[in-house]
C-alpha positions as CSV (number, residue, x, y, z in Angstrom):
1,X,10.3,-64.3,-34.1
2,X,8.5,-63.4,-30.8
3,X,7.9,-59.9,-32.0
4,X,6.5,-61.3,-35.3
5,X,4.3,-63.3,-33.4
6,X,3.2,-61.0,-30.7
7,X,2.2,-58.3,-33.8
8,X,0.2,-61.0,-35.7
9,X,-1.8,-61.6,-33.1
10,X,-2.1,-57.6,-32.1
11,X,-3.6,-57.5,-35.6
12,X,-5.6,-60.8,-35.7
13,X,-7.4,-59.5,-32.3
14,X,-7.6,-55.6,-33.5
15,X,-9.4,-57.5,-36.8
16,X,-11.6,-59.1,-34.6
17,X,-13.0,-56.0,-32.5
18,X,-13.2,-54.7,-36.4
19,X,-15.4,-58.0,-37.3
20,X,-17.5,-57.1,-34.1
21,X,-18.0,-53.4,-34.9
22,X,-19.2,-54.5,-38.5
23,X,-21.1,-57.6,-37.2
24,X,-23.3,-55.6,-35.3
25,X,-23.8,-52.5,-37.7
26,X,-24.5,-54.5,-40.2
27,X,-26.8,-57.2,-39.5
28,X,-30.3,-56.9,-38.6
29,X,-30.9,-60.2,-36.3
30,X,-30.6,-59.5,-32.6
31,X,-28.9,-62.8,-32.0
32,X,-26.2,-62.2,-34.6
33,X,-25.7,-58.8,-33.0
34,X,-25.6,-60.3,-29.5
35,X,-22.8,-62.8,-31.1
36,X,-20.6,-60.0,-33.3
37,X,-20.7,-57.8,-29.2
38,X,-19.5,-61.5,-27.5
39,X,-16.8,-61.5,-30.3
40,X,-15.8,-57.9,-29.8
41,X,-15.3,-58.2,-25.8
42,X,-13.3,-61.2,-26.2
43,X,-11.2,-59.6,-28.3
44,X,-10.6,-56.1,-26.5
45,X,-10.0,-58.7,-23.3
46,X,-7.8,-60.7,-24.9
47,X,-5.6,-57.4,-26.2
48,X,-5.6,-56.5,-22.4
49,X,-4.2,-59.7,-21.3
50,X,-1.5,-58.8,-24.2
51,X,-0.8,-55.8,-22.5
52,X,0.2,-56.9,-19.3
53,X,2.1,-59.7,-20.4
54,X,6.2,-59.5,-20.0
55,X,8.1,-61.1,-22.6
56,X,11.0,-62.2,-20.3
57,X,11.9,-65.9,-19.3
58,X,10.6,-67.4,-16.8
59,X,7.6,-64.6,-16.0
60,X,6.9,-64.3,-12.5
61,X,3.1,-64.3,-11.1
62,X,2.6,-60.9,-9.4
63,X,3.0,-62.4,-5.9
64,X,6.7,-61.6,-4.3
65,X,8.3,-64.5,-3.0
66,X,11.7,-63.7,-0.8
67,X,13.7,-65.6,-2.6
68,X,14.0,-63.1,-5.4
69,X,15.5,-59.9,-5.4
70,X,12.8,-57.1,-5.8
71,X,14.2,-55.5,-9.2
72,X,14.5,-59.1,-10.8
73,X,10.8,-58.9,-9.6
74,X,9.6,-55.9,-10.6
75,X,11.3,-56.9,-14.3
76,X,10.0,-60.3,-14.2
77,X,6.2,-60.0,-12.8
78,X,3.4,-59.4,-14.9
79,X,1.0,-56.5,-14.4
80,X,-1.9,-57.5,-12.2
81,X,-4.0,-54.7,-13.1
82,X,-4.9,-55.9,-16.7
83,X,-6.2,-59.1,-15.2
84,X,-8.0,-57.5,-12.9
85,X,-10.0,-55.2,-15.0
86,X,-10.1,-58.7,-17.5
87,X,-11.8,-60.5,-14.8
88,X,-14.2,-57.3,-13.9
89,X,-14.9,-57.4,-18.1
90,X,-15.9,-61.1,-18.0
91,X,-17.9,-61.1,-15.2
92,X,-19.2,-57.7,-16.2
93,X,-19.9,-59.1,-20.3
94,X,-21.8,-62.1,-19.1
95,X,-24.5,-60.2,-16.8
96,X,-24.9,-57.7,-20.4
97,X,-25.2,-61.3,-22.6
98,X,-27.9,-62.6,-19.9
99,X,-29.7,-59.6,-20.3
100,X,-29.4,-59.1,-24.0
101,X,-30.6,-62.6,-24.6
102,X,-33.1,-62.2,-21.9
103,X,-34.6,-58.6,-23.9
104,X,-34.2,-61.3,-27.4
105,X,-36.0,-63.9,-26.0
106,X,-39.1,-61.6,-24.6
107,X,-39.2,-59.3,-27.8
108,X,-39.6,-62.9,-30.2
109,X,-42.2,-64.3,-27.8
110,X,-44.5,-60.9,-27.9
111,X,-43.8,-60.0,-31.3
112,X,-42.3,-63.4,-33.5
113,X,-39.3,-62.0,-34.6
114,X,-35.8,-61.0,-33.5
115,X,-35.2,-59.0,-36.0
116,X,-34.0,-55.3,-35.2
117,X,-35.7,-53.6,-38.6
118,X,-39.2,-55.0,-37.3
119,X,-38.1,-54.2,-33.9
120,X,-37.7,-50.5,-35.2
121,X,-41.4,-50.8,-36.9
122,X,-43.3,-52.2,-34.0
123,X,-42.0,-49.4,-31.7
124,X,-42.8,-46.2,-33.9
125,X,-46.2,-48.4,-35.0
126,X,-46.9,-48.3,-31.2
127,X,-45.9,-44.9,-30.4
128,X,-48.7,-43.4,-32.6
């Protein structure tokens, strides 16, 4: 049952980074693409979480305590290393959505649209 779940939800975030990747090939709104890149990140975060995660009861946080033994630790403690690159992502993926909406924003009040086709237009019409 736990390895059943743990692959549907392998899959479900794997179809999600795929939902990003299409999101933001696909559509031509900047806000839409800003969105599908949000959706990706949480997903590729979310599978790193996964990764770390031990499926032994109870799970120890990675903090030794001396009333353990250190090899019931070592097989009971999650890996702190995904959460520490998870936490370096978010912190990392909200600075890039800042400045994305930021870029957004300034391009729709120069130019009246968000849209990257226009976008595309404007800057080779200016270029000549």
């Amino acid at each position: 049952m736990i390895n059943f779940l743990l692959a549907y939800i392998t899959l479900t975030l794997f179809g999600m980074v795929l939902l990003g990747i299409y999101g933001v090939a696909t559509r031509s709104n900047l806000i839409k693409k800003i969105i599908m890149l949000n959706v990706m990140g949480d997903a590729i975060n979310m599978l790193f979480i996964l990764i770390g995660y031990r499926l032994v009861f109870p799970v120890f946080p990675p903090i030794y305590e001396r009333h353990i033994t250190f090899e019931e630790f070592l097989s009971r403690a999650v890996d702190p290393v995904p959460q520490a690159l998870v936490l370096t992502a978010i912190v990392i993926g909200m600075a890039m959505n800042i400045l994305l909406a930021t870029y957004a924003i300034q391009f729709y009040r120069l130019h009246g649209t968000v849209d990257a086709r226009d976008m595309a237009e404007l800057m080779r019409g200016e270029g000549e």
